[in-house]
DRENDO-1510 file (C-alpha; in Angstrom, 1 decimal, always signed):
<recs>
REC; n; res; u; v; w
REC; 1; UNK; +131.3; +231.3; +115.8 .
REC; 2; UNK; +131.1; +229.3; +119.1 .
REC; 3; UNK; +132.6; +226.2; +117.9 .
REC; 4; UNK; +135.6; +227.8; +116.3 .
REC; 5; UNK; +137.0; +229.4; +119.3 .
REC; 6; UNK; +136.2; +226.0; +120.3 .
REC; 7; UNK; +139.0; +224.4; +118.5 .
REC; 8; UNK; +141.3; +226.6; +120.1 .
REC; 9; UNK; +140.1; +226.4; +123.9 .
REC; 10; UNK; +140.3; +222.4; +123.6 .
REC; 11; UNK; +143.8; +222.7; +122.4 .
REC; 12; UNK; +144.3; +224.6; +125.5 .
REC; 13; UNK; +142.4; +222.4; +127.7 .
REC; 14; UNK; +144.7; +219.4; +126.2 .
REC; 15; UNK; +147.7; +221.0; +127.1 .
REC; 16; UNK; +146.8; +222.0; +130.6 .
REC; 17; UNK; +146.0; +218.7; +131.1 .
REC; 18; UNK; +149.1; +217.4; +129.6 .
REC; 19; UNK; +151.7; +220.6; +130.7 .
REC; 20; UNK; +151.8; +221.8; +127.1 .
REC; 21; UNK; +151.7; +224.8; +125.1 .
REC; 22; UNK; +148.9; +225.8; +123.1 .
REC; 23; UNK; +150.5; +228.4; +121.2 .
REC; 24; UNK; +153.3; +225.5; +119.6 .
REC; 25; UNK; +150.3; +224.2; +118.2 .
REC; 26; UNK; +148.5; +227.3; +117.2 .
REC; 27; UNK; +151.2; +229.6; +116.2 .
REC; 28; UNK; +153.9; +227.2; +115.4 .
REC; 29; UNK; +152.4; +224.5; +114.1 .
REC; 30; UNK; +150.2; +224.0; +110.8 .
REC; 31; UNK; +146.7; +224.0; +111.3 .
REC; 32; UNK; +144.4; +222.4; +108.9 .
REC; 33; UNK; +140.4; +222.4; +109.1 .
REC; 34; UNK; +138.2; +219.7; +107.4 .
REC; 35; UNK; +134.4; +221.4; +107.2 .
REC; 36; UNK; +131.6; +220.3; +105.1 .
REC; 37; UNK; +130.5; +222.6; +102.3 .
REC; 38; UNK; +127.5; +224.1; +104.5 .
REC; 39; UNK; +129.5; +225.7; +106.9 .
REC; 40; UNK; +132.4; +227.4; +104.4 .
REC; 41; UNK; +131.0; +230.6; +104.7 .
REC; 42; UNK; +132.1; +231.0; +108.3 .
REC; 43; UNK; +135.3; +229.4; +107.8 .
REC; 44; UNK; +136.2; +231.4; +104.7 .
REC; 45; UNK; +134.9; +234.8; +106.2 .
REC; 46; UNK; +134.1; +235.5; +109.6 .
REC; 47; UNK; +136.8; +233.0; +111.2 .
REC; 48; UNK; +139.8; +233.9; +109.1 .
REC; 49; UNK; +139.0; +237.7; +110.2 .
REC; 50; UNK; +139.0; +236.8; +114.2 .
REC; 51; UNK; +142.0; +235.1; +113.7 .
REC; 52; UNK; +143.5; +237.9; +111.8 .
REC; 53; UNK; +143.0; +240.5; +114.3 .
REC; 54; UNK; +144.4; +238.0; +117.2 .
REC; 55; UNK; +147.6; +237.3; +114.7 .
REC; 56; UNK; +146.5; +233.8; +114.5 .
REC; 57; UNK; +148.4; +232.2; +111.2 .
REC; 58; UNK; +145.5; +231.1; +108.9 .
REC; 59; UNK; +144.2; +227.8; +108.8 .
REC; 60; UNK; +144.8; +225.2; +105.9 .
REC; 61; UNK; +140.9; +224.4; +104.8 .
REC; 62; UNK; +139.6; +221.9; +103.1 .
REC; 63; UNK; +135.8; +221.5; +101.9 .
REC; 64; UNK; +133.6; +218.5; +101.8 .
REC; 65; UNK; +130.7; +217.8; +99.8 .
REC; 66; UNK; +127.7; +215.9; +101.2 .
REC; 67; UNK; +126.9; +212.2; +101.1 .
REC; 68; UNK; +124.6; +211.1; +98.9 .
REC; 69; UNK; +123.1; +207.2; +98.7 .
REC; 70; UNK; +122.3; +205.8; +95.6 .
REC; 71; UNK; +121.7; +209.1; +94.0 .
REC; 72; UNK; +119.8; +210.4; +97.4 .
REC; 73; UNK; +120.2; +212.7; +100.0 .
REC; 74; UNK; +120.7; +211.0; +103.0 .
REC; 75; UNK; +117.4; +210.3; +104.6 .
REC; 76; UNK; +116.3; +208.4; +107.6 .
REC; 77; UNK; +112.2; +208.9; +106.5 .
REC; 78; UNK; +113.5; +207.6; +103.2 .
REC; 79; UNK; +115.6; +204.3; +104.7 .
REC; 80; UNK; +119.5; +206.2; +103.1 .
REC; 81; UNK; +121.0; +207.1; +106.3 .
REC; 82; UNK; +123.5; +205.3; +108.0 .
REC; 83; UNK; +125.4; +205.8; +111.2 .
REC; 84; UNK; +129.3; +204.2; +111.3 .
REC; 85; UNK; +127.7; +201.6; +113.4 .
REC; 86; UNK; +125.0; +200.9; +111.3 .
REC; 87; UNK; +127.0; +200.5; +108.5 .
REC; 88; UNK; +129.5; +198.4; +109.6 .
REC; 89; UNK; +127.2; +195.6; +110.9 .
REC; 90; UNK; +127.0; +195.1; +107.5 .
REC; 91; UNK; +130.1; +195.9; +105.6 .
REC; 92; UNK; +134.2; +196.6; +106.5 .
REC; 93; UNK; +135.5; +199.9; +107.4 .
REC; 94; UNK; +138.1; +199.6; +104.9 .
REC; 95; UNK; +135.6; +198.9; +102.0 .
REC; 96; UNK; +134.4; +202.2; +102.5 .
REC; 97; UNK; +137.6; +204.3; +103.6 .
REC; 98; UNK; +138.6; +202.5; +100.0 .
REC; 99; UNK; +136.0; +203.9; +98.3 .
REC; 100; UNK; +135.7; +207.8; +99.7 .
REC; 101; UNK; +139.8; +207.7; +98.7 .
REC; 102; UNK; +138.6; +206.5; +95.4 .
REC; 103; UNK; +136.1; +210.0; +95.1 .
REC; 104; UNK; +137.8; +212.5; +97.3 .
REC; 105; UNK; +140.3; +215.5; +96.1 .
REC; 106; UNK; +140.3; +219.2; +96.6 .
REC; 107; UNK; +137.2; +219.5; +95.2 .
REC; 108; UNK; +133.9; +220.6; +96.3 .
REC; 109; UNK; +131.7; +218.0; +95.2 .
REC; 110; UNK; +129.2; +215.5; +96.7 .
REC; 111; UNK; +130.2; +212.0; +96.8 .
REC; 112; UNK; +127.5; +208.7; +95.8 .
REC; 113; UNK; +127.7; +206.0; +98.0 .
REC; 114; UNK; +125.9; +203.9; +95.3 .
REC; 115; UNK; +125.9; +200.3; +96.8 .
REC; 116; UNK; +126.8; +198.5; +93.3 .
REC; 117; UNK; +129.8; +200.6; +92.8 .
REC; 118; UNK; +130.6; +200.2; +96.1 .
REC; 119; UNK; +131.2; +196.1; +96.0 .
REC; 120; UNK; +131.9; +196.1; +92.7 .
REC; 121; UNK; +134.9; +198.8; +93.3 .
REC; 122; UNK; +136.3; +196.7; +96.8 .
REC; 123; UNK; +135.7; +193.2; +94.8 .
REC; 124; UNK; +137.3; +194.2; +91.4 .
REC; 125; UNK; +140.0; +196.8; +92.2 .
REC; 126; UNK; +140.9; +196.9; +95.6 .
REC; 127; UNK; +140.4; +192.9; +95.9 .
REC; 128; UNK; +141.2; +192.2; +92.7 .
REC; 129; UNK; +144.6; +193.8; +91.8 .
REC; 130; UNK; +145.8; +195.6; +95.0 .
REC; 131; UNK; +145.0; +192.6; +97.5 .
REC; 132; UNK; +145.6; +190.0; +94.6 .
REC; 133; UNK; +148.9; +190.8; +94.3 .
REC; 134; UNK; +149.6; +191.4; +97.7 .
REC; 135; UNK; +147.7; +188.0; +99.0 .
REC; 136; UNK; +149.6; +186.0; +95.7 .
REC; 137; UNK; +153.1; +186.8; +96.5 .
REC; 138; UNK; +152.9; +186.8; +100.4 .
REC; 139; UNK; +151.4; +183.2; +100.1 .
REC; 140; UNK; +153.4; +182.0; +97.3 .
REC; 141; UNK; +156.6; +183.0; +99.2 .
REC; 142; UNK; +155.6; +181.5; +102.6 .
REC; 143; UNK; +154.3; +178.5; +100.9 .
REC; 144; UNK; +157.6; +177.7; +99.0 .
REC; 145; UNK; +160.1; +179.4; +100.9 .
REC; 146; UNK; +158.7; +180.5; +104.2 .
REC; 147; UNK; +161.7; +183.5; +103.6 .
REC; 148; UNK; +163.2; +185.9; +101.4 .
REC; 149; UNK; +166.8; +186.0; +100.9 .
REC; 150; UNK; +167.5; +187.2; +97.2 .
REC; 151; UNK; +165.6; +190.4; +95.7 .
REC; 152; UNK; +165.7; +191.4; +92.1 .
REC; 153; UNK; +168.0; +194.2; +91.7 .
REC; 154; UNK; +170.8; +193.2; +94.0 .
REC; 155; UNK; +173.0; +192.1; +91.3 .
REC; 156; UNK; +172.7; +195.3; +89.1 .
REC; 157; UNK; +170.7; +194.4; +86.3 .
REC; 158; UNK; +169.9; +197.0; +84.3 .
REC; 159; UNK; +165.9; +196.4; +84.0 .
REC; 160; UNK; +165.5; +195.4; +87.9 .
REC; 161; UNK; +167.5; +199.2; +88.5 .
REC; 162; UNK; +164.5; +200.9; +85.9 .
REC; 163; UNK; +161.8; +199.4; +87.5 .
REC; 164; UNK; +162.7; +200.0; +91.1 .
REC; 165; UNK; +163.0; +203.9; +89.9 .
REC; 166; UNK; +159.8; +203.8; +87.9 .
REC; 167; UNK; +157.7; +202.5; +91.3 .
REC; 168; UNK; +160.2; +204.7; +93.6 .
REC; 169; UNK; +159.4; +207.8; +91.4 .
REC; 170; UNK; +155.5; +206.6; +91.5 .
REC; 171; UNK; +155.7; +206.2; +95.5 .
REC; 172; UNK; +157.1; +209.9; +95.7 .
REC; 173; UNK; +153.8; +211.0; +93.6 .
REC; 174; UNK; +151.7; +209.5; +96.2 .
REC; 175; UNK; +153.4; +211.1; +98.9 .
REC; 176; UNK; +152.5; +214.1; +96.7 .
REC; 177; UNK; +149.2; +213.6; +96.4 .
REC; 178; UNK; +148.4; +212.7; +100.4 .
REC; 179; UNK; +150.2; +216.1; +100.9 .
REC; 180; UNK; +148.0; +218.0; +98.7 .
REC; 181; UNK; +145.1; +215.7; +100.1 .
REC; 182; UNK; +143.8; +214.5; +96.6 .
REC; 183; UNK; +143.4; +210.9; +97.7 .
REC; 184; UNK; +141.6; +210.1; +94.8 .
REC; 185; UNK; +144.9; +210.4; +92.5 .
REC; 186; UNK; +147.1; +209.3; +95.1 .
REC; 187; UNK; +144.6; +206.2; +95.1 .
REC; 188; UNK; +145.2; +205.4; +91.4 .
REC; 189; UNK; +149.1; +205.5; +91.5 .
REC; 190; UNK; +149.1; +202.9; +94.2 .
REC; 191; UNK; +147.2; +200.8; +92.1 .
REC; 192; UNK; +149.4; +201.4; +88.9 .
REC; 193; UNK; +152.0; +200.2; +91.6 .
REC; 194; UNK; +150.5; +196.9; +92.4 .
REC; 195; UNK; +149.8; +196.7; +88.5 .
REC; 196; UNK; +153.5; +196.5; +87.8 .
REC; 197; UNK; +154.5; +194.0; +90.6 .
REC; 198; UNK; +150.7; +191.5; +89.3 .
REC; 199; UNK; +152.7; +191.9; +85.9 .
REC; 200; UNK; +156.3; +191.5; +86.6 .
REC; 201; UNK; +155.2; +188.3; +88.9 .
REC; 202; UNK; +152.7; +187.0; +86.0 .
REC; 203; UNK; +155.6; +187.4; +83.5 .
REC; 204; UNK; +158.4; +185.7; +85.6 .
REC; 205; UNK; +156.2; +182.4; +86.0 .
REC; 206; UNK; +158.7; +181.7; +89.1 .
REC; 207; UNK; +156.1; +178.8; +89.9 .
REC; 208; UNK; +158.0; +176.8; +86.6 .
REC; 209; UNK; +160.9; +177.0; +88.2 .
REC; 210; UNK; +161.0; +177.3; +92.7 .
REC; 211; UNK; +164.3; +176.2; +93.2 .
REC; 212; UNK; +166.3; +178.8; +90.5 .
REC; 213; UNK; +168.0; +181.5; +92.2 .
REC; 214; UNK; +166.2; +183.8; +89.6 .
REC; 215; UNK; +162.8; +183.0; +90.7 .
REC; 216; UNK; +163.7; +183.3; +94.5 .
REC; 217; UNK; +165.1; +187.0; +93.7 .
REC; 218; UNK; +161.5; +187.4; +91.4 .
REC; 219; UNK; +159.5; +186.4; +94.6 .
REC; 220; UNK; +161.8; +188.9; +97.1 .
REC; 221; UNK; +161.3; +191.6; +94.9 .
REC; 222; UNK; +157.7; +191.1; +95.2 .
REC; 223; UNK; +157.2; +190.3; +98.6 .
REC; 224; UNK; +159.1; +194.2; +99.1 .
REC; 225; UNK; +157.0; +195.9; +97.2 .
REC; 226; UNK; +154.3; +194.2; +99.2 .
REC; 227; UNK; +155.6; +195.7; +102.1 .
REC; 228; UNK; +156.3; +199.1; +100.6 .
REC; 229; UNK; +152.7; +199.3; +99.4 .
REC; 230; UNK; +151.6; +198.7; +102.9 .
REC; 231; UNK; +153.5; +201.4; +103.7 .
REC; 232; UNK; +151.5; +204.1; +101.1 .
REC; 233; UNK; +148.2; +202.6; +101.3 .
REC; 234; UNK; +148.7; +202.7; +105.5 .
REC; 235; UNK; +146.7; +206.5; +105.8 .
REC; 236; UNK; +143.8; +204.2; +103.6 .
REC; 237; UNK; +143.7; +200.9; +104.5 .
REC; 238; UNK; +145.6; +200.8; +108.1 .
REC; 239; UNK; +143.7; +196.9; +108.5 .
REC; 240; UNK; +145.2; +196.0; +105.2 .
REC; 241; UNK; +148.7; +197.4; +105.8 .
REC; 242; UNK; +148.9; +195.8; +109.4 .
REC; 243; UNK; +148.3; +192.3; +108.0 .
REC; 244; UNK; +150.8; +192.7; +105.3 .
REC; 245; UNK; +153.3; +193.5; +107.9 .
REC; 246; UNK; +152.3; +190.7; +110.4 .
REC; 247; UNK; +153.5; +188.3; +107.6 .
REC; 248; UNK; +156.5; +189.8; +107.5 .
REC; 249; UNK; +156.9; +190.1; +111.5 .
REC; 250; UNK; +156.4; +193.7; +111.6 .
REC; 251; UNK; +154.0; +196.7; +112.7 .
REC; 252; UNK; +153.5; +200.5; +111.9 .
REC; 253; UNK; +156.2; +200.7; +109.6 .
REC; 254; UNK; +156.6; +204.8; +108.2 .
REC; 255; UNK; +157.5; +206.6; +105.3 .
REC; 256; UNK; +161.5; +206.1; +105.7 .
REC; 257; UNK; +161.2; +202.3; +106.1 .
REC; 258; UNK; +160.0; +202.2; +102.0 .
REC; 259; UNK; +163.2; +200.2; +100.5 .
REC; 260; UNK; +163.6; +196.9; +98.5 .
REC; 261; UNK; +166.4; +195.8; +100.9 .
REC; 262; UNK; +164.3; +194.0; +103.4 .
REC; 263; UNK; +165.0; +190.1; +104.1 .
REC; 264; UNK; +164.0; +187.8; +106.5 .
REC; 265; UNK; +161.4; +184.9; +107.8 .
REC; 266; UNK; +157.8; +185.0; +106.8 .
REC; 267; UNK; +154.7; +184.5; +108.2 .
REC; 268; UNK; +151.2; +182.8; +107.1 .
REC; 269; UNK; +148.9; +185.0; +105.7 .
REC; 270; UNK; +145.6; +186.1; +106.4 .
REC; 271; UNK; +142.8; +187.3; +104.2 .
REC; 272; UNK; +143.2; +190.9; +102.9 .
REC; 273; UNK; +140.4; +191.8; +102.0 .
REC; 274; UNK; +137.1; +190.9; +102.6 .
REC; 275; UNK; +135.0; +189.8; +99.1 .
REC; 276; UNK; +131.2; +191.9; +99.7 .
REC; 277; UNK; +128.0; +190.0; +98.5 .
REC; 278; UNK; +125.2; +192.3; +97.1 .
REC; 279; UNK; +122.5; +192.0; +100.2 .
REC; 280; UNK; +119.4; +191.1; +99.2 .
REC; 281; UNK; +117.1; +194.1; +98.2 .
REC; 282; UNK; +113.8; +194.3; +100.5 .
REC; 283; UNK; +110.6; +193.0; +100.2 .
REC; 284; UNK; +108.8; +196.9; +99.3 .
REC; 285; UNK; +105.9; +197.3; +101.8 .
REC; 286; UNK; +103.0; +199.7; +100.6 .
REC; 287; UNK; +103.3; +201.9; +103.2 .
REC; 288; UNK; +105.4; +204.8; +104.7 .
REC; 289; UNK; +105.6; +204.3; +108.4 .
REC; 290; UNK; +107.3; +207.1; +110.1 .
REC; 291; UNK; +107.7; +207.8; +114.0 .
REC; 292; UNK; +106.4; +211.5; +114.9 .
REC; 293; UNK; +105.1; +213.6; +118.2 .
REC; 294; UNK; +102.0; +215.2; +118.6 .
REC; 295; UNK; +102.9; +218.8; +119.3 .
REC; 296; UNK; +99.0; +220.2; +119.2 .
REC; 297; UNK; +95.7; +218.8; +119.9 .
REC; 298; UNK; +92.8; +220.6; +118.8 .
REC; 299; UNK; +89.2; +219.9; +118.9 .
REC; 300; UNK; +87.6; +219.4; +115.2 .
REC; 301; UNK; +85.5; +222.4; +114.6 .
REC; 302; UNK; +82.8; +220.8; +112.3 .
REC; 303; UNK; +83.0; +217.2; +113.5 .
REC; 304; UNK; +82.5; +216.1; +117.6 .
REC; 305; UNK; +84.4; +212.9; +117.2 .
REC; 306; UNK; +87.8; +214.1; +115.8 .
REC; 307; UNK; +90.8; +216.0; +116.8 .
REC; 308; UNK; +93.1; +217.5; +114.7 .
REC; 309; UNK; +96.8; +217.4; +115.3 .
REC; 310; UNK; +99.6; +218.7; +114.5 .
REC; 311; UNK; +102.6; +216.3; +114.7 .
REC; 312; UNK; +106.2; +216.7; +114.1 .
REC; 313; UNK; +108.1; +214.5; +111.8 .
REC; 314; UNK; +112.0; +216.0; +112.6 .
REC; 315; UNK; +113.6; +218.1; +110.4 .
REC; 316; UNK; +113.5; +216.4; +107.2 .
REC; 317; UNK; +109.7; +216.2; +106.7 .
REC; 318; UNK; +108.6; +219.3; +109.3 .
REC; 319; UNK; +105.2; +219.4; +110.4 .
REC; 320; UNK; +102.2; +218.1; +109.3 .
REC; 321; UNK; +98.5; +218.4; +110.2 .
REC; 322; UNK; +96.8; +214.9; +110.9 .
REC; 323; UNK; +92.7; +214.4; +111.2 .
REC; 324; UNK; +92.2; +211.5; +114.0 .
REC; 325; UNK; +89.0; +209.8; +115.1 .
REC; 326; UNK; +90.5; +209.6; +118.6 .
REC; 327; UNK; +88.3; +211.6; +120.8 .
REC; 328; UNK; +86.2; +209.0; +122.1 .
REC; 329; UNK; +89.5; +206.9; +123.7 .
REC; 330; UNK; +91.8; +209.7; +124.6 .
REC; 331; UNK; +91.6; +213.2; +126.1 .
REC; 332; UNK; +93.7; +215.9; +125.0 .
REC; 333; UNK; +96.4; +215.6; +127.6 .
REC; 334; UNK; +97.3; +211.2; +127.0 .
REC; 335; UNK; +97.5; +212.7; +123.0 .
REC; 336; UNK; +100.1; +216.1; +123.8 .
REC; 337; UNK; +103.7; +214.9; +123.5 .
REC; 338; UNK; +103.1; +211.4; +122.9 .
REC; 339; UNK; +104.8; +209.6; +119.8 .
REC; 340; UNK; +102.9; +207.6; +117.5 .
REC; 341; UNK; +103.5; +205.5; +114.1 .
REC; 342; UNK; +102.0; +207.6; +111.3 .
REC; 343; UNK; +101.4; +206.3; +107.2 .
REC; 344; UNK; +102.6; +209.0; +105.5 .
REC; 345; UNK; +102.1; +208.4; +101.9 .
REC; 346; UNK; +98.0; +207.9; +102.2 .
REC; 347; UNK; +96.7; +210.3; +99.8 .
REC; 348; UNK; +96.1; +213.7; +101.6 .
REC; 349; UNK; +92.3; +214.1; +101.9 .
REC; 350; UNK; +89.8; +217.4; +103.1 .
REC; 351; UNK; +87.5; +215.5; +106.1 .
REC; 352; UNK; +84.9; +217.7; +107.7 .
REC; 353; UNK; +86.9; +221.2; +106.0 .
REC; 354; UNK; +89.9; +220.5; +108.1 .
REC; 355; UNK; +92.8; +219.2; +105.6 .
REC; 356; UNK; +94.6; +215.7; +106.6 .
REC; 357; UNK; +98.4; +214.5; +105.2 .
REC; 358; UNK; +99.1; +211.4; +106.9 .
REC; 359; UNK; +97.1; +209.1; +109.5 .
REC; 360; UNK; +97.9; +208.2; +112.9 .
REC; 361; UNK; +98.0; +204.2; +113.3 .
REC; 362; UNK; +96.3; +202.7; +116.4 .
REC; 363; UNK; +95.8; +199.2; +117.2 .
REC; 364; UNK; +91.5; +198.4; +117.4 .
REC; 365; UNK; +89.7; +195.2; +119.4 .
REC; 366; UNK; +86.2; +196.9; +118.5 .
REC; 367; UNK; +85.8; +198.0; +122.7 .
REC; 368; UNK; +89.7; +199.5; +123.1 .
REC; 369; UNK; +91.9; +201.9; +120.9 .
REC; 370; UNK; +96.0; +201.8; +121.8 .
REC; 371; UNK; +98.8; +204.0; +120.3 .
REC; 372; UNK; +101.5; +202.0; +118.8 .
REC; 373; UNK; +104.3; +202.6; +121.6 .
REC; 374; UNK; +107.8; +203.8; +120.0 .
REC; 375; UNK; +108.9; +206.1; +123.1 .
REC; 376; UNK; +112.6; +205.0; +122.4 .
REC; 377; UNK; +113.1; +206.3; +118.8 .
REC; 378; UNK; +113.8; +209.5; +117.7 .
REC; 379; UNK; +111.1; +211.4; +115.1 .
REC; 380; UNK; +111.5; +211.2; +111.8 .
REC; 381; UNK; +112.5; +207.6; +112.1 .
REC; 382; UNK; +111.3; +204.8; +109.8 .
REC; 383; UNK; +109.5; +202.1; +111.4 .
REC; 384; UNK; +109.2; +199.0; +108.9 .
REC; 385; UNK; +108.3; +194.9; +108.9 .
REC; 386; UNK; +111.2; +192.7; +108.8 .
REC; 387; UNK; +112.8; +192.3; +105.8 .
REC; 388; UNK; +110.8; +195.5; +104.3 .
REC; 389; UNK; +110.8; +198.5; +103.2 .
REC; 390; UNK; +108.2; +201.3; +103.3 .
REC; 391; UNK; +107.1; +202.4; +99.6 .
REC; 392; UNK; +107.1; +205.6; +99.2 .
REC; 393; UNK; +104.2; +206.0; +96.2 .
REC; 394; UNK; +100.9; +207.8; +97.1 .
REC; 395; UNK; +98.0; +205.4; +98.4 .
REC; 396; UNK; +94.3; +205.8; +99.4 .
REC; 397; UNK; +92.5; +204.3; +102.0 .
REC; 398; UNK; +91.1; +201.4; +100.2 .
REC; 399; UNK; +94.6; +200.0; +99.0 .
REC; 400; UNK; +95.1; +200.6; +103.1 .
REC; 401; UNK; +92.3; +198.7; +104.0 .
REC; 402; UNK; +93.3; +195.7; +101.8 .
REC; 403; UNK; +96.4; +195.1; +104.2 .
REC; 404; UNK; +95.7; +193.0; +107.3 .
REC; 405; UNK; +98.4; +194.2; +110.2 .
REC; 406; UNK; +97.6; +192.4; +113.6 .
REC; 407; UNK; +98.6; +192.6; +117.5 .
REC; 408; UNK; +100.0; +189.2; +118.8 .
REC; 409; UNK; +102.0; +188.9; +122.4 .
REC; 410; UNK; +102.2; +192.6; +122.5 .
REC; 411; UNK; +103.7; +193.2; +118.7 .
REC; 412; UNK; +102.5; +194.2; +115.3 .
REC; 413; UNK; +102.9; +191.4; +112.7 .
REC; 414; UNK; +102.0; +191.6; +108.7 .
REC; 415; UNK; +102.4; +187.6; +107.7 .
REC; 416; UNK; +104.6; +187.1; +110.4 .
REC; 417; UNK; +107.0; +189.6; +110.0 .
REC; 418; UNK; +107.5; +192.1; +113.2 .
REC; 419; UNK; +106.9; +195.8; +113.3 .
REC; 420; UNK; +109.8; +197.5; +114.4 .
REC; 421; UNK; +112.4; +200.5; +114.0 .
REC; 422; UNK; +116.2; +200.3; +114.5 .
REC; 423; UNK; +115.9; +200.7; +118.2 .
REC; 424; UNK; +113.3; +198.7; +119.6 .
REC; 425; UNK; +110.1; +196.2; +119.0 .
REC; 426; UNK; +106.9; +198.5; +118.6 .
REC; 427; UNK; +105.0; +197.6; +121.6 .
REC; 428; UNK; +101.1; +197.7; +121.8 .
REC; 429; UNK; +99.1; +197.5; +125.5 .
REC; 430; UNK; +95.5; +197.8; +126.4 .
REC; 431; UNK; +94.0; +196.0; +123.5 .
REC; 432; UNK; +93.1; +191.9; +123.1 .
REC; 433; UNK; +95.0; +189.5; +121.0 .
REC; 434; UNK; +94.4; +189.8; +117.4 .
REC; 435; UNK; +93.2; +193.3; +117.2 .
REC; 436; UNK; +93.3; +195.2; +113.9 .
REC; 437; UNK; +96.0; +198.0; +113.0 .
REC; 438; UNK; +93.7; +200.8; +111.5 .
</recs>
């Protein structure tokens, strides 16, 4: 229960640090807790019951599921786990804030990040009708009238006065829904919202007719609902929303600003929303390459020649036992603790009684033997040619064979692709140019 009573000693530490009370937040304040599903049973038991005897007030909790990628736990042996920086080299933030809104409500369930959904649910929803509409009025106002000075619904007509209480009403639902945290309903009725201003502006046509007032007043109810939808999708898509409001020459506008009153000079606008492009799928390279440490080094007891090892592949894949004809270049003690690149997806095999499931990779010039140098990476950690990615199907040690991996300056290429992980070059010393990878 250490990192419970955590949460409330940093509280503390804050306000020391800032002369504040820790109890305003603790005992007067709401406290909310957001805990993936494998830890609920100590926030749902053992911490309630601590804070109970102290006369803490309960925590609000809310319960995660896991993260799955297309339909997989997340895995780094397997090439499915991402870090925030990882991912973003390659996609938006907000594409993927969009799309956990889009899955997330009170319920305990795992959410798929499967990558088709993903681009096609930021290119045809939150592209295509929320930023549509959004880009399409904001450009089409600038463009022709670089302000808004009428708005629909400032001369009383009867239908602009029913539709600003329809999306009014339908703002107060998302409001709702935040509260309650289910942002994947609260996510819908914002889009229900842009619906009905893409409609209204797509039956008006105000492009048949600029210069009417009617048009003009069309166009400024738009451009408001624009802004108020920056407004609800803000705790979403806080890029998004600040670009709206630059074109309208404001910033980090609240809850109470949401009105169809505001008039005034616009800005040009900028892209909303970033359009994704599928990236290219992998070349699939036959074998599994994964970084792990040699934890044991024992001599073979039926063969002079070999050592068996155990090495450790990180939590995911544990342990494994590794026959290796190493004993004629290294001693015991360069072997202990040292990382290595392993195939793991050879076909386990008995050798001299002692059982084998996966084979260390060395680089060979017929008089020297090197390790394949990854010091810098963490075990468990994929270690692919560029543009790859390791297959995980069973081989044997002839489909092995067939593949021709070679040292050059240093590296390990396959038809001139580099070995490498996601931290560093694999590095290889101590052998001549164009030794073999075996």
């Amino acid at each position: 229960m250490d990192a419970p009573i955590g949460y409330i000693s940093s509280t503390q530490n804050y306000c020391d640090k800032h002369k504040l009370n820790w109890k305003d937040y603790w005992y007067k304040g709401e406290v909310q807790h957001f805990i993936g599903k494998d830890i609920a049973y100590f926030h749902f038991l053992f911490w309630p019951a601590i804070l109970m005897a102290l006369d803490f007030p309960l925590p609000h909790i809310t319960v995660h599921g896991f993260i799955t990628v297309n339909g997989e736990k997340m895995s780094k042996s397997r090439g499915t786990f991402f870090t925030a920086k990882d991912f973003i080299k390659t996609y938006p933030a907000e594409a993927l804030r969009f799309f956990y809104a889009n899955h997330l409500d009170r319920k305990v369930i795992d959410v798929d990040l499967n990558f088709e959904d993903f681009i096609a649910l930021n290119n045809n929803v939150l592209m295509g009708s929320l930023g549509n509409f959004c880009y399409r009025v904001l450009t089409f106002a600038h463009k022709n009238y670089g302000e808004v000075k009428w708005i629909a619904g400032d001369f009383g007509n009867a239908g602009d006065i029913t539709r600003n209480s329809q999306v009014e009403s339908m703002i107060e639902s998302v409001q709702k829904y935040y509260l309650q945290q289910d942002f994947k309903t609260a996510s819908k009725e914002i889009l229900k919202i842009a619906d009905i201003g893409n409609s209204y502006f797509q039956q008006a046509e105000p492009w048949k007719s600029k210069d009417d007032a009617k048009s003009k007043a069309v166009v400024g109810w738009c451009v408001n609902l624009a802004r108020d939808l920056s407004i609800i999708t803000s705790p979403i898509l806080p890029e998004f929303a600040g670009k709206v409001q630059h074109t309208l020459g404001e910033k980090n506008l609240l809850w109470e600003n949401i009105n169809f009153k505001w008039k005034g000079k616009l800005h040009e606008v900028s892209m909303l929303v970033q359009k994704l492009e599928k990236v290219p799928e992998a070349v699939r390279f036959p074998l599994h390459m994964v970084v792990g440490q040699i934890k044991e080094v024992k001599d073979h007891p039926n063969a002079d020649s070999l050592y068996v090892l155990k090495v450790d592949f990180g939590v995911e894949m544990g342990t494994r036992q590794v026959v290796a004809g190493l004993k004629k270049y290294f001693t015991k003690d360069l072997l202990l603790d040292r990382k290595a690149v392993f195939c793991c997806n050879l076909k386990p095999a008995t050798i001299r009684g002692e059982k084998s499931e996966a084979m260390i990779l060395v680089a060979d010039d017929m008089e020297s033997v090197s390790l394949l140098e990854v010091g810098k990476t963490e075990i468990g950690s994929e270690v692919t040619f560029e543009g790859t990615e390791n297959s995980h199907s069973e081989i044997t040690f002839d489909d092995f064979k067939k593949l021709i991996l070679m040292v050059s300056n240093g590296k390990v290429w396959y038809e001139k692709k580099k070995l490498a992980t996601k931290v560093q070059d694999v590095q290889v010393h101590g052998v001549k140019e164009g030794a073999r990878i075996m």
